[in-house]
KOLFIKE-811391 format. One record per residue (C-alpha): x, y negated, z. Coordinates in steps of 0.05 Angstrom, whole numbers, plus 32768, in hexadecimal, padded with zeros to 4 digits. Layout:
REM KOLFIKE-811391
XYZ;...
REM end
This chain:
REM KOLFIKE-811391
800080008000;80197FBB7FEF;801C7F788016;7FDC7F6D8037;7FF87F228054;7FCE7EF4803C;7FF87EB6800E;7FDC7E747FF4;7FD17EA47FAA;7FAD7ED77FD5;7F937EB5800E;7F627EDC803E;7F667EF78086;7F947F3A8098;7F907F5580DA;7FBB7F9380F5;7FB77FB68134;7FEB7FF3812D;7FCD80128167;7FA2800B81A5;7FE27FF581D7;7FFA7FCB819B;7FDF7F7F81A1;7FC17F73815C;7FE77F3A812F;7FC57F1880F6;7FC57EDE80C3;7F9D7EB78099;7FA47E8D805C;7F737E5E803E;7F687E487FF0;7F637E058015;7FA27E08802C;7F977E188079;7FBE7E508094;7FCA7E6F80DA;7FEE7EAF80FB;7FCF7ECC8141;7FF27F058171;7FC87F2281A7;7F7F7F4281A6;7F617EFD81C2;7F8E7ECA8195;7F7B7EFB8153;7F2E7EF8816B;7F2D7EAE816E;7F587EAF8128;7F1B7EDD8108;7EEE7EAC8124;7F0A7E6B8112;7F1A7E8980C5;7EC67E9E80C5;7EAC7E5A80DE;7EDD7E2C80B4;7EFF7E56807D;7EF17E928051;7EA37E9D8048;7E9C7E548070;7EB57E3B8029;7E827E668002;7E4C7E3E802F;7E667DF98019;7E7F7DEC805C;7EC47DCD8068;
REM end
């Protein structure tokens, strides 16, 4: 499998969480330019929810 991290040409939201002890790590990249990296369950739970109320589908909605 290739490079799921997303880049400014393939911007969307990867998360990984190896295994249940590991803390789960993810990133996020936005056609508008935003971008942000988490580590930790809670830190990669508020990244998922910040990329759903103001990025991917968020843009689909005409919001920001």
């Amino acid at each position: 499998m290739g490079d799921l991290t997303p880049t400014q040409t393939t911007p969307g939201l990867h998360i990984s969480k190896p295994s249940p002890d590991a803390p789960a790590t993810g990133s996020a990249v936005c056609h508008c330019g935003a971008s942000a990296t988490a580590t930790g369950d809670a830190q990669v739970q508020r990244l998922v929810q910040g990329w759903e109320a103001n990025h991917g589908s968020a843009h689909a909605k005409g919001a920001k």
